[in-house]
PDB file of the backbone (N, CA, C, O) and the ligand in Angstrom, with CONECT records:
HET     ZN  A 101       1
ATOM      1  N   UNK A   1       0.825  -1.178   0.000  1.00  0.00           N
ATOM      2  CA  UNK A   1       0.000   0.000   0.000  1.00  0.00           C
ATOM      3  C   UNK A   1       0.876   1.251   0.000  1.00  0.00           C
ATOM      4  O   UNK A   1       1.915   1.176   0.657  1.00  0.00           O
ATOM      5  N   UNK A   2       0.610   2.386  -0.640  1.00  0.00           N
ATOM      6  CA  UNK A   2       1.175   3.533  -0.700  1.00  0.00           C
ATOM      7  C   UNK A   2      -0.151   4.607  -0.825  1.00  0.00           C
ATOM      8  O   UNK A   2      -1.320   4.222  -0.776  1.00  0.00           O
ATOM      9  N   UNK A   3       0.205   5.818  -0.969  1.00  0.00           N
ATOM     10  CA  UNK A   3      -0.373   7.079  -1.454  1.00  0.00           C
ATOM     11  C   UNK A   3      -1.572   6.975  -0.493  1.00  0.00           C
ATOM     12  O   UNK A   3      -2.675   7.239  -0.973  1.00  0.00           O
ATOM     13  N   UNK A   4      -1.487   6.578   0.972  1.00  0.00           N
ATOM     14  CA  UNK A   4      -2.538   6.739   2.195  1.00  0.00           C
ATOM     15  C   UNK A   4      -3.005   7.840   2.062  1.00  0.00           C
ATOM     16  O   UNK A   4      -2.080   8.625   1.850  1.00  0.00           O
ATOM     17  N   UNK A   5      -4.242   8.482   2.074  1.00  0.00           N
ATOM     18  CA  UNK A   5      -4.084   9.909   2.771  1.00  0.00           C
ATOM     19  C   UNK A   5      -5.637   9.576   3.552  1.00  0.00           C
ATOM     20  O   UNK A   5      -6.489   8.882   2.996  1.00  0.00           O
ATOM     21  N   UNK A   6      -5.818  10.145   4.814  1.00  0.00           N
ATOM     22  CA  UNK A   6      -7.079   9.927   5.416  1.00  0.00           C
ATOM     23  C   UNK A   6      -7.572  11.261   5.975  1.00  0.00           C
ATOM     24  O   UNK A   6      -6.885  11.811   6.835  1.00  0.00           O
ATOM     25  N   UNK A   7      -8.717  11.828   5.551  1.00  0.00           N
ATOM     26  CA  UNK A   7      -9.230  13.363   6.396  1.00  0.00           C
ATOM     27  C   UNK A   7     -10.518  13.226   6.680  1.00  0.00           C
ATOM     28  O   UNK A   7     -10.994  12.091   6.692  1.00  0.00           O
ATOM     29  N   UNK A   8     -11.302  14.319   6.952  1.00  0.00           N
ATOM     30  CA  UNK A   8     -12.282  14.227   7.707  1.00  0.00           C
ATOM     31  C   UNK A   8     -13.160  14.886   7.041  1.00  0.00           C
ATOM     32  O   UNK A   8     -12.774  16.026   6.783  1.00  0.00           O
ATOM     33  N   UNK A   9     -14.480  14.559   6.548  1.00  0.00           N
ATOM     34  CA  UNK A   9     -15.329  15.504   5.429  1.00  0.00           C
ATOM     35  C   UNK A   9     -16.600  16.410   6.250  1.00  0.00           C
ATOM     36  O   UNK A   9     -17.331  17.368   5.999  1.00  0.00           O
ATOM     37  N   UNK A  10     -16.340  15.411   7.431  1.00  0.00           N
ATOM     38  CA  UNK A  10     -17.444  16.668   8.502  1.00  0.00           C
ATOM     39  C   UNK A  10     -16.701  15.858  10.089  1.00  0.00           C
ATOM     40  O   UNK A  10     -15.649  15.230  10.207  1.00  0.00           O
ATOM     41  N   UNK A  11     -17.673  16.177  11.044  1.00  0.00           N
ATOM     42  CA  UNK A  11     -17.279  15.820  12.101  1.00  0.00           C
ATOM     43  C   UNK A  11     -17.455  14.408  12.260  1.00  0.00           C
ATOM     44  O   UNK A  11     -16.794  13.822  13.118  1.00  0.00           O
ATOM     45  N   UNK A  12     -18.254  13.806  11.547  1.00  0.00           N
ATOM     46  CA  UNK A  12     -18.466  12.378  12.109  1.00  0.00           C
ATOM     47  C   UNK A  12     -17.886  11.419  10.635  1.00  0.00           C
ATOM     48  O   UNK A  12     -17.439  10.272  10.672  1.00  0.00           O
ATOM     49  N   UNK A  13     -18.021  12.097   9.674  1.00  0.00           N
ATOM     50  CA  UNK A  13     -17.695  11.428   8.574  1.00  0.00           C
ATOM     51  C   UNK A  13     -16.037  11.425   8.159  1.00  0.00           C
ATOM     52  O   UNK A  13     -15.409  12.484   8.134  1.00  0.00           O
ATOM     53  N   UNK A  14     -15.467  10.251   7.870  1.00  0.00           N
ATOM     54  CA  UNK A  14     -13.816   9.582   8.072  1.00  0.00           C
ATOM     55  C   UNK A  14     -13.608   9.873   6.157  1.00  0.00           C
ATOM     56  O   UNK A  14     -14.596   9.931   5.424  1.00  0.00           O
ATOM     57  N   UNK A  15     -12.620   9.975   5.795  1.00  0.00           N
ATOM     58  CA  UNK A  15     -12.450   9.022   3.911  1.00  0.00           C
ATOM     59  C   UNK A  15     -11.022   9.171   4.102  1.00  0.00           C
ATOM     60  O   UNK A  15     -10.212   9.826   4.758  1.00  0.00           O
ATOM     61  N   UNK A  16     -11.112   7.954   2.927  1.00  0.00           N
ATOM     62  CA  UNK A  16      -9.550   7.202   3.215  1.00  0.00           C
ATOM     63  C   UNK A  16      -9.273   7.246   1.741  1.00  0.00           C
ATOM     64  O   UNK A  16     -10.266   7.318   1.017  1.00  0.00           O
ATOM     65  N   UNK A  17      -7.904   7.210   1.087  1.00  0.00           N
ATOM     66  CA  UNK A  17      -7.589   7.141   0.241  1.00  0.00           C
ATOM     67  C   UNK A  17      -6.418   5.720  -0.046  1.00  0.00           C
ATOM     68  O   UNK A  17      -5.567   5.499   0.815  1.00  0.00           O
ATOM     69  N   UNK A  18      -6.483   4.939  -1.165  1.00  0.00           N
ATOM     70  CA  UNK A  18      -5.018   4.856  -0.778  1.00  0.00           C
ATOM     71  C   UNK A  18      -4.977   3.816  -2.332  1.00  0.00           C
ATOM     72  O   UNK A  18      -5.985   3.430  -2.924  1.00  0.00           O
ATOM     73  N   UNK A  19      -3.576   3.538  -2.728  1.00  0.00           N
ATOM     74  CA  UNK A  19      -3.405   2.459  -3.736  1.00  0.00           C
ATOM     75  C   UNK A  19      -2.964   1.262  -2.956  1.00  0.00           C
ATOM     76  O   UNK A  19      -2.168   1.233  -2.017  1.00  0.00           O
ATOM     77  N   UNK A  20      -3.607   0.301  -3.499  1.00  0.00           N
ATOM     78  CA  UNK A  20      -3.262  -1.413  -2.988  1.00  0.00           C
ATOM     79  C   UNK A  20      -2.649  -1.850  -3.828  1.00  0.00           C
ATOM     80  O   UNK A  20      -3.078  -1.442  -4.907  1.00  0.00           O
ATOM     81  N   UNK A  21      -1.422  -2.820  -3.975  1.00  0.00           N
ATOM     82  CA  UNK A  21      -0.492  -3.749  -4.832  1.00  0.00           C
ATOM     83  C   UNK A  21      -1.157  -5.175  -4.292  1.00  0.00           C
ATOM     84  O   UNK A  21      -1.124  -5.796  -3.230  1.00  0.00           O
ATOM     85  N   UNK A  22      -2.014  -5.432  -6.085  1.00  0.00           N
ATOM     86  CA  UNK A  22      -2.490  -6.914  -5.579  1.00  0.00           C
ATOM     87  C   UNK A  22      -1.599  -7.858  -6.742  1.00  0.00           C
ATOM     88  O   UNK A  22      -1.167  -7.854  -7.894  1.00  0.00           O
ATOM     89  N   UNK A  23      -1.667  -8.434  -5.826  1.00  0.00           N
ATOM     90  CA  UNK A  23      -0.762  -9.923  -7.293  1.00  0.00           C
ATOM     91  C   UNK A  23      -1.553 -10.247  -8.429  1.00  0.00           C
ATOM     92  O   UNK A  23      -0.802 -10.493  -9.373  1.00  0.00           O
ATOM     93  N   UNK A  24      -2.809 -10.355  -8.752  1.00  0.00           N
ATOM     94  CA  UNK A  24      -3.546 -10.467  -9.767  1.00  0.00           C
ATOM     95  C   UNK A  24      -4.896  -9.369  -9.186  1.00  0.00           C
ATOM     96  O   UNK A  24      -5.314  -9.213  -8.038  1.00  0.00           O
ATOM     97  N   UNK A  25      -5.308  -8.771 -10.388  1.00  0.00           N
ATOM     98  CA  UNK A  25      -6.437  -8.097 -10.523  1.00  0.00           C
ATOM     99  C   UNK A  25      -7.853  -9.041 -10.056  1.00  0.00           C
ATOM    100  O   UNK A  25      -8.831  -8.488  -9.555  1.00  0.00           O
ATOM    101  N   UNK A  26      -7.793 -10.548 -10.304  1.00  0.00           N
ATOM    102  CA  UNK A  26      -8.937 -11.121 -10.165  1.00  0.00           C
ATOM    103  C   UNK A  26      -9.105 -11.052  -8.555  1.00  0.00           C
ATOM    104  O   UNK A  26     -10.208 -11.273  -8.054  1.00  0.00           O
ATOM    105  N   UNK A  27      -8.088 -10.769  -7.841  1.00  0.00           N
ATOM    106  CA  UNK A  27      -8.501 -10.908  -5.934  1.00  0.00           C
ATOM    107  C   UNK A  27      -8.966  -9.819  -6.024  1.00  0.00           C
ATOM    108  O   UNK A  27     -10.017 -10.009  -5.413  1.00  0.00           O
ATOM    109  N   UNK A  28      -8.999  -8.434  -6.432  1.00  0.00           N
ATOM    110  CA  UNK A  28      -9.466  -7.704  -6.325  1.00  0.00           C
ATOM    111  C   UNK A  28     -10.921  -6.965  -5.301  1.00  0.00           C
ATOM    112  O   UNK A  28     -10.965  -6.392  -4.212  1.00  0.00           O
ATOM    113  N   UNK A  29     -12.059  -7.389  -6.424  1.00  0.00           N
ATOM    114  CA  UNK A  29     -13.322  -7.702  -5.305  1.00  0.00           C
ATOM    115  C   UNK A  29     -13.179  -8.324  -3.989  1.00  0.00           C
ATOM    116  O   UNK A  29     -13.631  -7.827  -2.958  1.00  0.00           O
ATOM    117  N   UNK A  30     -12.467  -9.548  -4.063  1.00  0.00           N
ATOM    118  CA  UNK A  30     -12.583  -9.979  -2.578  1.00  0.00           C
ATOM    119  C   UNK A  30     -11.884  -9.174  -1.516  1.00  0.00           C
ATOM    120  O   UNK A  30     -12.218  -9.221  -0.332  1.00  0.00           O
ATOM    121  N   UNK A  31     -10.769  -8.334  -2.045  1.00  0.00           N
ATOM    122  CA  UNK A  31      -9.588  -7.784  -1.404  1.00  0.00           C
ATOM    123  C   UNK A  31     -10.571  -6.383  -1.143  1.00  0.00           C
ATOM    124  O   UNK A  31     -10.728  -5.926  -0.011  1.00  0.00           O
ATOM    125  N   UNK A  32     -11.188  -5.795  -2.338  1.00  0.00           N
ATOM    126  CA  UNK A  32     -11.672  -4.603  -1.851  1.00  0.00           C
ATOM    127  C   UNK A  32     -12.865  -4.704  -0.666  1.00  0.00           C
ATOM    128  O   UNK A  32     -12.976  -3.834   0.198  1.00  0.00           O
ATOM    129  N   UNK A  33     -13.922  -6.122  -0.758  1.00  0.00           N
ATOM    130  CA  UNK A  33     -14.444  -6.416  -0.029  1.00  0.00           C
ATOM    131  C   UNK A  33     -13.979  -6.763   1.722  1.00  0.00           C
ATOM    132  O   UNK A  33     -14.762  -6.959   2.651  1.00  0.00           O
ATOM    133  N   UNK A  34     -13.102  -6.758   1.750  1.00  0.00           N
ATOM    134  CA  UNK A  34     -12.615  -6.732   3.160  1.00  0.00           C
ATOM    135  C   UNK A  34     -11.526  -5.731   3.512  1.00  0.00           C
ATOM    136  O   UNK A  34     -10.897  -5.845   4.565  1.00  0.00           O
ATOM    137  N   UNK A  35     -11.305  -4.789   2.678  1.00  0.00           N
ATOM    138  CA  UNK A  35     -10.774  -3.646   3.490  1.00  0.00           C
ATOM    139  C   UNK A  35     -11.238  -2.393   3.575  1.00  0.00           C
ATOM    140  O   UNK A  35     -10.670  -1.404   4.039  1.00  0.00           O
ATOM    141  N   UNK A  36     -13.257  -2.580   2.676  1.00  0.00           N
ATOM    142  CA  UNK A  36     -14.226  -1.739   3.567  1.00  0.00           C
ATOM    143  C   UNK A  36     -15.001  -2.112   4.534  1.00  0.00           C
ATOM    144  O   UNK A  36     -15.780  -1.462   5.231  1.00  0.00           O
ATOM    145  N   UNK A  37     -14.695  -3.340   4.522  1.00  0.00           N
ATOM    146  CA  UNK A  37     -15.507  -3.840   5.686  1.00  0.00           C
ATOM    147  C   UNK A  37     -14.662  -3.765   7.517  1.00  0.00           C
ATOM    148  O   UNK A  37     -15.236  -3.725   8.605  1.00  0.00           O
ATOM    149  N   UNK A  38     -13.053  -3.772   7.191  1.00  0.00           N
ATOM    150  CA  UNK A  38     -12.219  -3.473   8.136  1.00  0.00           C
ATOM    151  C   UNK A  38     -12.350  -1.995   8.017  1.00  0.00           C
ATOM    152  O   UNK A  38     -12.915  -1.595   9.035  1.00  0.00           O
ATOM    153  N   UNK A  39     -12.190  -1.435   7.556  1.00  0.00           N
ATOM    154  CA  UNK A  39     -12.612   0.213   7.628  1.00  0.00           C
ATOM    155  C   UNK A  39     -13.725   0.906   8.055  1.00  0.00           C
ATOM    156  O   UNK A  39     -13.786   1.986   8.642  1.00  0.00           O
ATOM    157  N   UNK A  40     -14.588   0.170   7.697  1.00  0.00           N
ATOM    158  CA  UNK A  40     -16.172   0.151   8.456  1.00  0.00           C
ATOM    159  C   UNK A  40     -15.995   0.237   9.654  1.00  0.00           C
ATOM    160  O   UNK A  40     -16.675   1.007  10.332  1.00  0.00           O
ATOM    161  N   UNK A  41     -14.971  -0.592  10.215  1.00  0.00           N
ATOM    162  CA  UNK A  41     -15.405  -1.144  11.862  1.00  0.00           C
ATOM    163  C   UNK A  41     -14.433   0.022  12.493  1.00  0.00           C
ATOM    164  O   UNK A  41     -14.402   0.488  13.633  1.00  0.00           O
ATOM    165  N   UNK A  42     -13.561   0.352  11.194  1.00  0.00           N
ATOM    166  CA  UNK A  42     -12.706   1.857  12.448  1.00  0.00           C
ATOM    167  C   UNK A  42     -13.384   2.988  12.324  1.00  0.00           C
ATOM    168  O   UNK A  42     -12.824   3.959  12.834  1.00  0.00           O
ATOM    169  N   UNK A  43     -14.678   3.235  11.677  1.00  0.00           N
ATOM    170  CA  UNK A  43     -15.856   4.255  11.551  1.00  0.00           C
ATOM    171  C   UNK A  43     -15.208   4.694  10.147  1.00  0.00           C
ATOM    172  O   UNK A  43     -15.575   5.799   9.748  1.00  0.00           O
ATOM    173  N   UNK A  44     -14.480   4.132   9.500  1.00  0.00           N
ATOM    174  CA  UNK A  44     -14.023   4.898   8.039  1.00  0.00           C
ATOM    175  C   UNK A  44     -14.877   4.639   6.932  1.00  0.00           C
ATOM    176  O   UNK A  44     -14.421   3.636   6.383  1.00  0.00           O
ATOM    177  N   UNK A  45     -16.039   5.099   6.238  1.00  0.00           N
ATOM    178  CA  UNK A  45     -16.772   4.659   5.586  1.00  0.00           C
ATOM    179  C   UNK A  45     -16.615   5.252   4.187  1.00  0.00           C
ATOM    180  O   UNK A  45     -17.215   4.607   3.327  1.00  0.00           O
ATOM    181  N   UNK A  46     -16.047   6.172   3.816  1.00  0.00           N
ATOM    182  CA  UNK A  46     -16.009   7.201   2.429  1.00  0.00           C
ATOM    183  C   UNK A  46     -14.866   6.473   1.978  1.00  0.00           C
ATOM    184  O   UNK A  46     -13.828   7.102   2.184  1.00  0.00           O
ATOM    185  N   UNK A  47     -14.700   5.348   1.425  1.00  0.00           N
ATOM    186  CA  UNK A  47     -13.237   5.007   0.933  1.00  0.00           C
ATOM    187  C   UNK A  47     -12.949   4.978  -0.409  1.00  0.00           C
ATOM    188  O   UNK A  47     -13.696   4.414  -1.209  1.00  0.00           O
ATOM    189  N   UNK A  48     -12.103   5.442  -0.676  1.00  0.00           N
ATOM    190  CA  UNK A  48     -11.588   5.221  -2.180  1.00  0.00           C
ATOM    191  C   UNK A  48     -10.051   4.262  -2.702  1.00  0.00           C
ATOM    192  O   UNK A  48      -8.901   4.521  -2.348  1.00  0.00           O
ATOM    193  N   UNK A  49     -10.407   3.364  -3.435  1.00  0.00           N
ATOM    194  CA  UNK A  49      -8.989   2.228  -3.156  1.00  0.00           C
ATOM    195  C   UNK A  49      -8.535   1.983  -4.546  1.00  0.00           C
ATOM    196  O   UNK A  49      -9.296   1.639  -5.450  1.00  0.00           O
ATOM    197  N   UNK A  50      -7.824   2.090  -4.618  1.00  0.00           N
ATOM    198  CA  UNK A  50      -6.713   1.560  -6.095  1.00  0.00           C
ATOM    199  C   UNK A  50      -6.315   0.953  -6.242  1.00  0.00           C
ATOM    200  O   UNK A  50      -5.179   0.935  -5.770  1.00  0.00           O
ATOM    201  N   UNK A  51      -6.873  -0.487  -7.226  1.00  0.00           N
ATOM    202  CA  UNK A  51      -5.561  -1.897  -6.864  1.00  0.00           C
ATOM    203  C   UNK A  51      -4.845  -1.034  -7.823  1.00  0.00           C
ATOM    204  O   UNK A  51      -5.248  -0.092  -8.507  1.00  0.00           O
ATOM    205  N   UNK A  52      -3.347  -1.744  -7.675  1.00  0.00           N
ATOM    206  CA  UNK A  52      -2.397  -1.704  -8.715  1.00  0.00           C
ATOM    207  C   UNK A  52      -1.950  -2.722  -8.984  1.00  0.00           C
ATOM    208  O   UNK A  52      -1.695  -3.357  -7.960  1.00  0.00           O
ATOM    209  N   UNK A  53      -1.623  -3.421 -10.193  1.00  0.00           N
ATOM    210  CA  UNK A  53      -1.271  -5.400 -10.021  1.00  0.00           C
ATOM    211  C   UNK A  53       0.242  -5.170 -10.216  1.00  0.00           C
ATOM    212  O   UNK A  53       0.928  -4.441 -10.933  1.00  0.00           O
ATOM    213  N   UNK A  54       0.428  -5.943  -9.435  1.00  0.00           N
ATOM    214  CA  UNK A  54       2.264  -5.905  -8.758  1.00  0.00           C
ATOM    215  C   UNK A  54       3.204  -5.070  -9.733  1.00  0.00           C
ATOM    216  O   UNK A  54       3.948  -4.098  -9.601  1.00  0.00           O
ATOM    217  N   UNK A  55       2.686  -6.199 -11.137  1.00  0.00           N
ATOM    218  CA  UNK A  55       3.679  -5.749 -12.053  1.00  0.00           C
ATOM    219  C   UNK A  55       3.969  -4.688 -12.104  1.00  0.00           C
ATOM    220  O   UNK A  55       4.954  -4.291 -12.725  1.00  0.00           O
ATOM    221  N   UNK A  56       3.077  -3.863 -11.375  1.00  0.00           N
ATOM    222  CA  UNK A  56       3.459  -2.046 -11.835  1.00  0.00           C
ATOM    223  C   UNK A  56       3.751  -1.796 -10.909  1.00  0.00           C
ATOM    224  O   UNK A  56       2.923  -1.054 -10.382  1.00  0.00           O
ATOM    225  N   UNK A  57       4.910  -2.103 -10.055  1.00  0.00           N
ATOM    226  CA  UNK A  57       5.807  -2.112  -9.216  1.00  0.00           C
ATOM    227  C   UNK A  57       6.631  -0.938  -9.354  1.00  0.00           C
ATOM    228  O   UNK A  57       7.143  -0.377  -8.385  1.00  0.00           O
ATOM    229  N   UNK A  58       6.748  -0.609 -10.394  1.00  0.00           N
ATOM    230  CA  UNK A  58       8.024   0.402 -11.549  1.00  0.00           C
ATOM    231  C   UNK A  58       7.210   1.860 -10.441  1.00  0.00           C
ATOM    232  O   UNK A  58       7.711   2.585  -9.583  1.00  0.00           O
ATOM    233  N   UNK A  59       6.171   1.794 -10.856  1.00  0.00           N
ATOM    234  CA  UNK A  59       5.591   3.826 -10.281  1.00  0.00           C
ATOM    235  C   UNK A  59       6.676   3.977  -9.579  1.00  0.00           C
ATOM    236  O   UNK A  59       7.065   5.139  -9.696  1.00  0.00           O
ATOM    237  N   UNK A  60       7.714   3.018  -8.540  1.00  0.00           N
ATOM    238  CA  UNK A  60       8.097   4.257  -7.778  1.00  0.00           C
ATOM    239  C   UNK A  60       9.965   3.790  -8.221  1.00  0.00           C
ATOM    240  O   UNK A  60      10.888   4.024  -7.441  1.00  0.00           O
ATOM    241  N   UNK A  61      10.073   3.412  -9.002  1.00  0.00           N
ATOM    242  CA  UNK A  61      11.467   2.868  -9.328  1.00  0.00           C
ATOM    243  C   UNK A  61      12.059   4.169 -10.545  1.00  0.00           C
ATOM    244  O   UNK A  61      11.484   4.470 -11.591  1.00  0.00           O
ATOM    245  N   UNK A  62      13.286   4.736 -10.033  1.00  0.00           N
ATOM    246  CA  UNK A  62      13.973   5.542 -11.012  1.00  0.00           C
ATOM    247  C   UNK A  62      13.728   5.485 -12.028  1.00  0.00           C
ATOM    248  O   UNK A  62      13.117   4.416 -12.008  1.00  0.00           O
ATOM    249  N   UNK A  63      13.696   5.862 -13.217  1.00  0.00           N
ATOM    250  CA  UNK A  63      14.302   5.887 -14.814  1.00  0.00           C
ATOM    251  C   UNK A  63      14.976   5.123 -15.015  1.00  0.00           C
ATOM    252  O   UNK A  63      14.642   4.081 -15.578  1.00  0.00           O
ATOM    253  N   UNK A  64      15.849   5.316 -14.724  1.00  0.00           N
ATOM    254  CA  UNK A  64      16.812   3.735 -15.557  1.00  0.00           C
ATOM    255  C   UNK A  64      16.458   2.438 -15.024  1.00  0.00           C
ATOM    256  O   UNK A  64      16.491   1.503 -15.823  1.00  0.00           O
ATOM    257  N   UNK A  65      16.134   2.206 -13.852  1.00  0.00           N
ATOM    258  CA  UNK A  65      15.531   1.077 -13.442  1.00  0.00           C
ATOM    259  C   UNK A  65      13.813   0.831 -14.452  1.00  0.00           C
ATOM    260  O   UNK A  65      13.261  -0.255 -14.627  1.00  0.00           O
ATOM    261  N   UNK A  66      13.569   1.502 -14.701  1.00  0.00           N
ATOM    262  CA  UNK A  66      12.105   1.524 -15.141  1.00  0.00           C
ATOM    263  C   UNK A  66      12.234   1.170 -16.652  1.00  0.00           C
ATOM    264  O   UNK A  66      11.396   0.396 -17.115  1.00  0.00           O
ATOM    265  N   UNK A  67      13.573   1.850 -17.763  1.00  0.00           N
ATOM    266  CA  UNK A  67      13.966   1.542 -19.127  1.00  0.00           C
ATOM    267  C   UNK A  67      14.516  -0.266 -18.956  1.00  0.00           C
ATOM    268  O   UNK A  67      14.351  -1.212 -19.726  1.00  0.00           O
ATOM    269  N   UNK A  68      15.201  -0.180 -17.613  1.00  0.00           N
ATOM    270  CA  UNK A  68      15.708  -1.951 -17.351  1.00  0.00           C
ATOM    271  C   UNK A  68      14.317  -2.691 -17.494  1.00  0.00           C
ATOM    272  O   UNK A  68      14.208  -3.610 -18.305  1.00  0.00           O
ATOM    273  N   UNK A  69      13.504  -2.384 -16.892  1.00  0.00           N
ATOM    274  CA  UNK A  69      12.239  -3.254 -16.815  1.00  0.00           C
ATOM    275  C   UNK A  69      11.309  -3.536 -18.361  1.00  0.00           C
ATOM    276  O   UNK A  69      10.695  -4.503 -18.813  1.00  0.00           O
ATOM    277  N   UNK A  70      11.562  -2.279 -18.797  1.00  0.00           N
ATOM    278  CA  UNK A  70      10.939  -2.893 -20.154  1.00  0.00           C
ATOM    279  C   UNK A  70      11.876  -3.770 -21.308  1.00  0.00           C
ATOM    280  O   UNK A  70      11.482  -4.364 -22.311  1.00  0.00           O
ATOM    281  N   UNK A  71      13.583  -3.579 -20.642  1.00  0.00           N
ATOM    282  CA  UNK A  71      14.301  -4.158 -21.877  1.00  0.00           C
ATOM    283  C   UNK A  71      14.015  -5.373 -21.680  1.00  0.00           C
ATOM    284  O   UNK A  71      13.936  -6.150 -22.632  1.00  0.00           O
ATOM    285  N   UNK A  72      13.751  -5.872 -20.064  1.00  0.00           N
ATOM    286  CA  UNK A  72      13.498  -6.889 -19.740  1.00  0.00           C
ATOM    287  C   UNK A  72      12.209  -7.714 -20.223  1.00  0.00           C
ATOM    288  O   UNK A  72      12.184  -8.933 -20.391  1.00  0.00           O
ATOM    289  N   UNK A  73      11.433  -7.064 -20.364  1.00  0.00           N
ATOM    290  CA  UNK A  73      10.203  -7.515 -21.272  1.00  0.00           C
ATOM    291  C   UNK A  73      10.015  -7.843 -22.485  1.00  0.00           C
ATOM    292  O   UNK A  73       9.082  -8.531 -22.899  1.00  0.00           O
ATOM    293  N   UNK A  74      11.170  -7.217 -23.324  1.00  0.00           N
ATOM    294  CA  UNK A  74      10.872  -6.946 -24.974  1.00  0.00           C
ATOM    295  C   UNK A  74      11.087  -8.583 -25.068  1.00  0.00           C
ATOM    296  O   UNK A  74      10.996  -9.156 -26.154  1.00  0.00           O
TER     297      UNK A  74
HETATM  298 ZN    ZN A 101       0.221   4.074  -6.875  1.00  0.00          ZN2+
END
């Protein structure tokens, strides 16, 4: 998980932000399904979630590490 950010939209109302790294896109639903339901229970209900599937690992890897990754692909 990266890019958390959590604020407050009134006094009682929580929202959460954040990107998730899932290994395949198909866990997805189940994955998003239980980390509003764990969020629920900390009163966080406004959530917004981003899988990202592993492979795109690169977002936070330099430039040249990131040109390595695609030579690696071709
Ligand atoms: Zn991200």
């Amino acid at each position: 998980m990266h890019g958390l950010h959590i604020w407050t939209l009134s006094s009682r109302r929580i929202a959460l932000s954040a990107h998730l790294i899932v290994e395949s896109l198909e866990q997805w639903p189940t994955i998003l399904a239980a980390s509003r339901h764990t969020l629920a229970d900390q009163g966080i209900t406004h959530v917004t979630l981003q899988p990202e599937p592993l492979r795109n690992k690169v977002h936070w890897l330099p430039a040249p590490a990131q040109r390595l990754r695609q030579v690696v692909q071709e």
